[in-house]
Each structure stands twice: as structure tokens, then as C-alpha cells.
C-alpha positions in Angstrom: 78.6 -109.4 -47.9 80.7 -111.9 -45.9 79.4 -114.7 -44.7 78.9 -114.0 -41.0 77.6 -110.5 -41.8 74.7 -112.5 -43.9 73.7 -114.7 -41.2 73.3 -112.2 -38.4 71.1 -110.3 -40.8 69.2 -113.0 -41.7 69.1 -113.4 -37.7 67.6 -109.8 -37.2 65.2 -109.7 -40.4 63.6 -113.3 -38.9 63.4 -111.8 -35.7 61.4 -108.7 -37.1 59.3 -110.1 -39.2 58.3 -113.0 -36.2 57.5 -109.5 -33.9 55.6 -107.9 -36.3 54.0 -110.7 -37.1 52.9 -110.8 -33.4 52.0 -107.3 -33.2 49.4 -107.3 -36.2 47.8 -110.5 -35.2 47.2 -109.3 -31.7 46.0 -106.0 -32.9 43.8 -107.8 -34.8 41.7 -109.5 -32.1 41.6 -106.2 -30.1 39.7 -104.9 -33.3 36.9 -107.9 -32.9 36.0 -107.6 -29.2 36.9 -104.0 -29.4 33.3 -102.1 -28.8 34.7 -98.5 -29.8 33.3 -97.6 -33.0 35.7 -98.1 -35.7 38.1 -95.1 -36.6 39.0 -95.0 -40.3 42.6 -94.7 -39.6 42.2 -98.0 -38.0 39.4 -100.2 -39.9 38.1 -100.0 -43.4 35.1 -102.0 -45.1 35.7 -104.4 -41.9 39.0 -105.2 -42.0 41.3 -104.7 -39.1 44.5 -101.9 -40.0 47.2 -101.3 -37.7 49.2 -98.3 -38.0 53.0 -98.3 -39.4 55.5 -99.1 -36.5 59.0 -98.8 -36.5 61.3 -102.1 -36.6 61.1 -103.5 -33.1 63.6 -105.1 -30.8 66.1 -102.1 -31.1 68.4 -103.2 -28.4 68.5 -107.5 -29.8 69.9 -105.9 -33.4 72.3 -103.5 -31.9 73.8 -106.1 -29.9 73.8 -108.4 -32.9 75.7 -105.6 -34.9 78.5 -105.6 -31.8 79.0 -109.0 -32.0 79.6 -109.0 -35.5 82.5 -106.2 -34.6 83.4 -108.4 -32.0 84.1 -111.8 -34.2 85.2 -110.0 -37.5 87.4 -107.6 -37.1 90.4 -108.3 -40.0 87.4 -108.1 -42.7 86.1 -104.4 -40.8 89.6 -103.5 -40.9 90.4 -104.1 -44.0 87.2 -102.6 -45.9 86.8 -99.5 -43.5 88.5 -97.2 -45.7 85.3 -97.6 -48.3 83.1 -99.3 -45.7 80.1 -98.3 -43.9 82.5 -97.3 -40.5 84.5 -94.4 -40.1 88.1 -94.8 -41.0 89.0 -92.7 -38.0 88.1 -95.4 -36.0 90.9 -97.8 -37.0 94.2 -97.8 -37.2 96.8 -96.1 -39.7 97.9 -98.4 -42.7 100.7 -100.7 -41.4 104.3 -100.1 -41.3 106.5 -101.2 -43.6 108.7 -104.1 -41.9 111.8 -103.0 -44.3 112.3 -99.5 -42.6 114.7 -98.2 -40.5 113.0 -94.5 -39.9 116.8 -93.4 -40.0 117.0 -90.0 -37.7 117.4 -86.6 -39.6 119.1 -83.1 -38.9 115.3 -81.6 -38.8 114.4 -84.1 -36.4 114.2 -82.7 -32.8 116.3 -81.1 -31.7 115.9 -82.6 -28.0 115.3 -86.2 -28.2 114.9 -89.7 -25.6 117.7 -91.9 -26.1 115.6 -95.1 -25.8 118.2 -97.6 -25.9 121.3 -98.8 -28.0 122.2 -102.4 -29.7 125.7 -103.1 -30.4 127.6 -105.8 -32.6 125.7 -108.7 -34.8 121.8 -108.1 -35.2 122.0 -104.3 -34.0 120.2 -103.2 -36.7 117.5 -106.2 -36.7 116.9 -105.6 -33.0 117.0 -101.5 -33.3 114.2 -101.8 -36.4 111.7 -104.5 -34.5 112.1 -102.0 -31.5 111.6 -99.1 -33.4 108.6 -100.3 -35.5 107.0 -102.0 -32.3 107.3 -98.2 -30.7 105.7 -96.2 -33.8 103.0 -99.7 -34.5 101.6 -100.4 -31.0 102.8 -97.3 -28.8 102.6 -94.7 -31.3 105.9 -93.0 -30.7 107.6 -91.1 -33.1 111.3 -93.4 -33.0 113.9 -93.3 -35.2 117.3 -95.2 -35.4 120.7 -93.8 -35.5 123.6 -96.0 -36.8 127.0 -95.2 -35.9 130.2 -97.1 -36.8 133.8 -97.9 -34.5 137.2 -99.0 -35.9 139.3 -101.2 -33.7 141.2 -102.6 -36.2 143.8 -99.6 -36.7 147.2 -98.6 -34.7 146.9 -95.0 -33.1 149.3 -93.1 -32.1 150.0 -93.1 -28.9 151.3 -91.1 -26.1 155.0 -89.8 -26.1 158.3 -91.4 -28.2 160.2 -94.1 -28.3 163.8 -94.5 -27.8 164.6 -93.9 -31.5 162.6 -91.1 -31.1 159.8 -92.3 -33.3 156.2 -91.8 -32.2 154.3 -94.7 -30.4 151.7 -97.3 -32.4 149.3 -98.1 -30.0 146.8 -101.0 -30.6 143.4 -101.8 -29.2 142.4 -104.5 -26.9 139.8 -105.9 -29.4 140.5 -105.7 -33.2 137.6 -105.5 -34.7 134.3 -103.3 -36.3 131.6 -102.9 -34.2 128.2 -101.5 -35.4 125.8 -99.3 -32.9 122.3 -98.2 -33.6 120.5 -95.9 -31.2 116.4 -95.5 -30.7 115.2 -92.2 -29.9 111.7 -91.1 -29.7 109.5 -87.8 -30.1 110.4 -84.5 -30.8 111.2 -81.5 -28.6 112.5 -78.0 -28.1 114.0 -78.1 -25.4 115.7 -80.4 -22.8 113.1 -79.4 -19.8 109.7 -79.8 -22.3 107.2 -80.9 -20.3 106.1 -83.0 -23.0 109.8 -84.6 -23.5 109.8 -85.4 -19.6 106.5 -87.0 -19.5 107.7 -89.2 -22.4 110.9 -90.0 -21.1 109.0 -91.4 -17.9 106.7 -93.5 -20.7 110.0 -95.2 -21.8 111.4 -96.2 -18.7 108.3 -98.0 -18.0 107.8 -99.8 -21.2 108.3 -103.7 -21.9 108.3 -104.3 -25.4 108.0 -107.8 -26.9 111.1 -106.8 -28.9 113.1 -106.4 -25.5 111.4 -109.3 -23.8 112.2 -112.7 -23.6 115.2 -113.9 -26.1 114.5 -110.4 -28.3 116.8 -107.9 -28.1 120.5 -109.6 -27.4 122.4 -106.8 -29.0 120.8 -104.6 -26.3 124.1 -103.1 -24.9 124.9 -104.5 -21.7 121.9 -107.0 -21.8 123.5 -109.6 -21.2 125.1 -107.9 -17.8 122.3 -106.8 -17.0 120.6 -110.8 -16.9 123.6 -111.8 -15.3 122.9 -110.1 -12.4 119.0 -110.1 -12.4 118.7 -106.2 -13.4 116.0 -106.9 -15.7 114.0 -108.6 -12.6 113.9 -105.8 -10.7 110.1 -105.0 -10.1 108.3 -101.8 -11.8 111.9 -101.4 -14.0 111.9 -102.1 -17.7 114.4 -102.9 -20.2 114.7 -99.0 -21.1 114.8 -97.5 -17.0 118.0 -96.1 -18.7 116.5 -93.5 -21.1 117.3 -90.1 -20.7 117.0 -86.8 -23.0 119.3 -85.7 -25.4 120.1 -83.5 -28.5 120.2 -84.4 -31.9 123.4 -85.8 -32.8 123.5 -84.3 -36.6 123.0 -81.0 -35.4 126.4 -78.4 -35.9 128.0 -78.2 -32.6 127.1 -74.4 -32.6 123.3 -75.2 -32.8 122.8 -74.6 -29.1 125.3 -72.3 -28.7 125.1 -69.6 -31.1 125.5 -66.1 -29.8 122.9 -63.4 -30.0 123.4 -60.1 -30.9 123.6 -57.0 -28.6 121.0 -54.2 -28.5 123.5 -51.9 -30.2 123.7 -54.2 -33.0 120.0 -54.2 -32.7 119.1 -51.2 -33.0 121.4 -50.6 -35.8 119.6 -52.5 -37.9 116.1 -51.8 -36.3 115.1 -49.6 -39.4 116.3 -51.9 -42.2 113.6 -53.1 -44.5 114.7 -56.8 -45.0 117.0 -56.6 -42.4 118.7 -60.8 -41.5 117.4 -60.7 -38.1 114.1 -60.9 -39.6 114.6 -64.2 -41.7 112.6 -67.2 -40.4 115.0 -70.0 -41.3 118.2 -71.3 -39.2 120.9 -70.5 -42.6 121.6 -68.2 -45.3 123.6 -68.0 -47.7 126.0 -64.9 -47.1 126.7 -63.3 -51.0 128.7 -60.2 -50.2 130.5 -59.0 -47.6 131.8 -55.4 -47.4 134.4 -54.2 -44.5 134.5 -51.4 -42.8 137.2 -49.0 -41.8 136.0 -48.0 -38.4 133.1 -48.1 -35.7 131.0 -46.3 -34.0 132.5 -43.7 -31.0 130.4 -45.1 -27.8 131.6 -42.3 -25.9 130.0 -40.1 -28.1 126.9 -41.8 -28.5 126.7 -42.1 -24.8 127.4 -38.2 -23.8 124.4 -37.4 -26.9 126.9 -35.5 -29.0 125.3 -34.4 -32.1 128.7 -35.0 -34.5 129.2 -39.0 -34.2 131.3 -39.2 -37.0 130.8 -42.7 -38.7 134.0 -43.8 -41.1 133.8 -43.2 -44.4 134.1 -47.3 -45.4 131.6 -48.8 -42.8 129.1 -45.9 -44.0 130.2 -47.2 -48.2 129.6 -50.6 -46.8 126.5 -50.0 -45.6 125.0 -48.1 -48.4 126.5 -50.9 -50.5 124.8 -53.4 -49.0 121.4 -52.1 -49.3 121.4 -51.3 -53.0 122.5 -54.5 -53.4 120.2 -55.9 -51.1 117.3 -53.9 -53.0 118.8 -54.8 -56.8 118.5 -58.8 -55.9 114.8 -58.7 -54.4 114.0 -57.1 -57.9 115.6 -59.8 -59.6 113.9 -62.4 -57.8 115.8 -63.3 -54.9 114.9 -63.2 -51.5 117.8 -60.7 -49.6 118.8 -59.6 -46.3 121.2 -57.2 -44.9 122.9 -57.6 -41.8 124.8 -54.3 -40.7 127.2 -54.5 -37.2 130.4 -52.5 -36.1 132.9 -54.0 -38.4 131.1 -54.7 -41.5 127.8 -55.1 -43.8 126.7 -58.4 -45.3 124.0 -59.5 -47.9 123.0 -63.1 -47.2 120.2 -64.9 -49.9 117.8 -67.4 -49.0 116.2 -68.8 -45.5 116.7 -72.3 -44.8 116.0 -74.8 -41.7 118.6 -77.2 -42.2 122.2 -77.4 -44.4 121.7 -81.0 -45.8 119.0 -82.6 -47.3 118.7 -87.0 -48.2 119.4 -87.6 -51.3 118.6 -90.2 -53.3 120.9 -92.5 -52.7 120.2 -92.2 -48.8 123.2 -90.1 -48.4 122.7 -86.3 -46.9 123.5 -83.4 -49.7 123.4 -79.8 -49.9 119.6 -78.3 -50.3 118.9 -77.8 -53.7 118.3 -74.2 -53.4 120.9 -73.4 -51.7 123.2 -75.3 -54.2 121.1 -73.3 -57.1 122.0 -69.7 -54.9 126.1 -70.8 -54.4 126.0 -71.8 -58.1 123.8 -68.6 -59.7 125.9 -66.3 -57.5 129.0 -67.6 -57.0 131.8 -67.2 -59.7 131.7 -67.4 -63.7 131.7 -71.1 -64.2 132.9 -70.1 -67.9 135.9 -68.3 -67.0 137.0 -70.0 -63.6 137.3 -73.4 -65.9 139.4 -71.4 -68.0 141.4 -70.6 -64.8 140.5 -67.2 -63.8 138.6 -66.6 -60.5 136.0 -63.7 -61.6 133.2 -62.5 -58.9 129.8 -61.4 -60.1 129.2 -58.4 -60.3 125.2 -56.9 -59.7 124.7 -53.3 -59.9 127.8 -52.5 -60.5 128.9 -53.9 -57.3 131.0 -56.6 -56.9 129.8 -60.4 -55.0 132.1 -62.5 -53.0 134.3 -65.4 -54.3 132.6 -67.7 -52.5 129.1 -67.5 -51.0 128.9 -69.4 -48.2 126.1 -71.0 -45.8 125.7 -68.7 -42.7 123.9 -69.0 -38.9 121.4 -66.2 -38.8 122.0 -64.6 -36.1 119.4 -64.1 -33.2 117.5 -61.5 -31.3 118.4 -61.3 -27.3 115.2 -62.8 -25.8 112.9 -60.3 -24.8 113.6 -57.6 -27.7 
């Protein structure tokens, strides 16, 4: 037991003993003078018992016990975990000082753009501001590094008088470095939560943007020449605002959903694509139709809508197919519209994964699906492109990483 913690318990036992002490002698002289005839729970053969109390002076030993939280607490923190206290009530192990907490594709996908550093000790500033936000304000940060070359010759705008294209050059030659800090995690740009935190930001003043911190602030140095960072109730992030991952696919936000024709077409199909929870697939066969559907008909309620003969092959191929693969173990969809049928494997949140070495790869399973479906290995080294064939029905050349398409809202 540490030191302190043995003298305020030596405090409180001396302190017990002293009242109890008290108590017994006093009890004793009431039993002298006392004329009440003697109950045995009290007396026997003439000598004065007291009854058992409990440890007196409650509120003196409680107030001890806050004083040692008060003037210890590095040793409470450091034995809670197997200690006598909770461990919910301290704090999370610490953080380790090396880490970056680089952004990822699954991060998101709405985020606050805290602030950016820019040029020598970017990344030193960006980490103490990004571990100061997850250590003492519990934010979820991250850093995103990007990089700028200024040290090439574009091509400029219109010819020369040989005819040869312009070389342009930039003011400043050189490499510059930005890191960004974003915090939290939303899903979309009007969350309430997202907007409450972005008003937290603007109002923060962290210790790694006060003072001499944070010199690769962009603009910081503007913004002290003219007394910006004076300005009362405005902090060194006022300029926050919300916005989107910057590793998502630039079709993230604006993929298109299908109509209700397309819908309903596929409104009966067992393991139909709409139906897959991920963001990807893996699209394994494709099969074309011929023809489409006569809307005319459909819409007058004819009773002979003729379908092509090719779209109605493709569709019938794609669900045996569809049906052979879940058998063998994988996990199928079929996708049917007016032009064609498709059989996508696999259901997936995001296209790249970090490796290793840091850098972002292709997911492991969908890697295994492109490599277990795709071509013979065996006979395209020997030069000769030869699709699988499953069920007697041929795969494509190449499977390839699809969007799943989405359901109109409301369906």
C-alpha cells in the first residue's frame, strides 16, 4: 500500500479506536449509577457489556478517503484497472504520441474540416492537434496528408510562334506538404450531430494552436498580422466547416437509383442485387439482351407483351447461374433491367483496404472472388484468354468491382 494511503489509515483506525474507547468507558459508568436492574444482554457476573456498534465517525473517514483521491491521483490511475475503483471512472489508456490516425475511405462520409498546416512541421503540428482533440476533447480526428509539385513546367495556354506548345512555370518552385484535421463521423452534411460539432470546433482553443504552437497553421501568420486571432469569442478553428470524405469515388454521392420499372422487375427475385447490404460487388457475368419491354403494351394491359427471345435467355441465364454459385459457396446476386442481366459475387463497404505497408490495396476477398472467377491463370500465362465456365455457362473475362445500385427512397 503506498505510503500516503498507510498514513490516512493509520489516521482513521487511531481515530476509531480513541471513539470506541470513549463509548465503552462512558457506558461503563452509566452501568454503576444505573439503578435498572441489570439485563443480561448488558451485564454478566458484574461486569459492565456494551453492545456491538458499528465504526463511528462515518463522515471524518469518508472525507479522509476523498483526500487521498484528491492528493494521489497518478498512483489511483495507474492501479485502477486491478484496483479497488471502477475502471470506468478514469480515463482510456493514453495515446500513442507516434500516431497520425491517417483518415480512411470507411471514415465518414461527412466530415469537419478542422484546420490545415502547410510546409515545414505540417505533420508535427497536424499530429499534436489531432491527439490533443482525441486525448482531452475526445473527438474522433484524423489527418489527411496531401502533396503539391511546383517544381515542374506545365503546359500552358495556346502556341508559340514556332507553333510549339507553351511551358509555363510556377511562381514558387518548390514541394509543399498539406495535412488536414477532420473530426467525427457523419451521414450526411445537415446531421444534427455534425452541426453541433462543427459549432464545438469553431469555439475550441487548443494548446497546440495557442501561443507559438501551430506555425504551419495555413494563414496563421496572416491571420496574427492583422490581430484575427484576437478577435473575442473566435478561436483558431472559427473556420471549420463540413465536408465529404476526400477518398470516397466521386460517384459516392451521386449514384443514380433505379426506377420502379426496374424495381418491380426484379421485385420477385430470390437474391435479387438490390438486396445486398454492402456499397460494391463484384459483377461475374454479364448477359445482353436483344430487346426490351413494349411500355405501350404494358400500359394499355395487353395480355401478349412479347419479351425478346435474348433478354428472356439472359435472364434465365442469370439465375441458374446465380443459383449454381450459392451452392458452391458463394454469396450471388442477380440484377435484371431492360438491356441486360448481371450476376455480381460478394457485398463489400469499401474497394480498398491498408495494407501492411500503410499503402491502400484491394480487399482480400474481393481479390480471392476476381482471382477464383476470373480467367484460367494456367492457360492465360500460356497466352490464351479462356473464361470460366460454371454450369455450362460461360463467366466474363474480367470480373469487375461494381456500385450496387439503390432503391428510390420510399419503395
Amino acid at each position: 500500500m503506498p505510503l500516503i494511503l498507510q498514513f490516512f489509515s493509520g489516521v482513521t483506525t487511531a481515530l476509531a479506536t480513541r471513539g470506541r474507547d470513549r463509548y465503552c468507558a462512558s457506558g461503563a459508568d452509566r452501568g454503576k449509577s444505573d439503578p435498572r436492574p441489570a439485563d443480561s444482554n448488558s451485564f454478566r457476573e458484574g461486569a459492565v457489556r456494551v453492545k456491538p456498534v458499528s465504526t463511528p465517525l462515518p463522515p471524518l473517514r469518508l472525507l479522509l478517503v476523498c483526500l487521498c483521491l484528491i492528493l494521489w491521483p497518478g498512483h489511483l490511475q495507474a492501479q485502477s484497472p486491478s484496483g479497488w475503483l471502477p475502471a470506468s471512472w478514469f480515463s482510456s489508456a493514453d495515446i500513442d504520441e507516434k500516431a497520425m490516425f491517417p483518415l480512411a475511405e470507411r471514415d465518414g462520409p461527412w466530415l469537419v474540416l478542422a484546420t490545415t498546416f502547410r510546409g515545414e512541421g505540417a505533420r508535427e503540428d497536424a499530429k499534436r492537434l489531432v491527439q490533443e482533440l482525441r486525448g482531452i476533447h475526445k473527438l474522433k480526428a484524423y489527418t489527411h496528408e496531401k502533396s503539391f509539385d511546383y517544381t515542374g513546367t506545365p503546359q500552358g495556354l495556346g502556341l508559340n510562334r514556332d507553333g510549339s506548345p507553351k511551358k509555363m512555370r510556377y511562381a514558387n518552385s518548390e514541394q509543399v506538404v498539406e495535412v488536414a484535421v477532420l473530426v467525427g463521423d457523419f451521414a450526411s452534411f445537415d446531421d444534427a450531430r455534425g452541426q453541433k460539432l462543427l459549432s464545438k470546433v469553431k469555439n475550441l482553443h487548443p494548446e497546440a494552436l495557442s501561443g507559438g504552437s501551430g506555425k504551419s497553421q495555413s494563414f496563421s501568420d496572416f491571420r496574427r498580422m492583422v490581430g484575427l486571432d484576437r478577435n473575442a469569442g473566435k478561436g483558431p478553428m472559427h473556420l471549420a466547416f463540413v465536408i465529404p470524405n476526400p477518398l470516397l469515388p466521386e460517384d459516392f454521392f451521386t449514384r443514380q437509383s433505379v426506377d420502379t420499372f426496374v424495381v418491380e422487375m426484379n421485385a420477385d427475385v430470390t437474391h435479387s442485387l438490390l438486396d445486398c447490404p454492402g456499397r460494391f460487388s463484384v459483377r461475374v457475368a454479364t448477359f445482353t439482351g436483344a430487346g426490351t419491354f413494349d411500355q405501350k403494351a404494358i400500359e394499355a394491359g395487353e395480355e401478349a407483351v412479347k419479351l425478346e427471345s435474348r433478354l428472356v435467355d439472359a435472364a434465365e441465364k442469370a439465375h441458374r447461374l446465380t443459383e449454381s454459385l450459392r451452392r458452391a459457396g458463394w454469396q450471388a446476386w442477380e440484377f435484371h433491367d431492360r438491356e441486360s442481366s448481371v450476376v455480381c459475387v460478394g457485398s463489400f463497404q469499401t474497394l480498398a483496404v491498408p495494407q501492411v505497408d500503410g499503402k491502400a490495396g484491394l480487399d482480400p476477398e474481393m481479390a480471392r472472388i476476381v482471382r477464383e472467377l476470373g480467367p484460367d491463370p494456367q492457360k492465360l500465362a500460356a497466352g490464351v484468354v479462356m473464361p470460366r465456365t460454371i454450369d455450362g455457362i460461360m463467366l466474363d473475362v474480367q470480373p469487375k468491382p461494381i456500385d450496387v445500385p439503390r432503391v428510390p427512397k420510399g419503395w
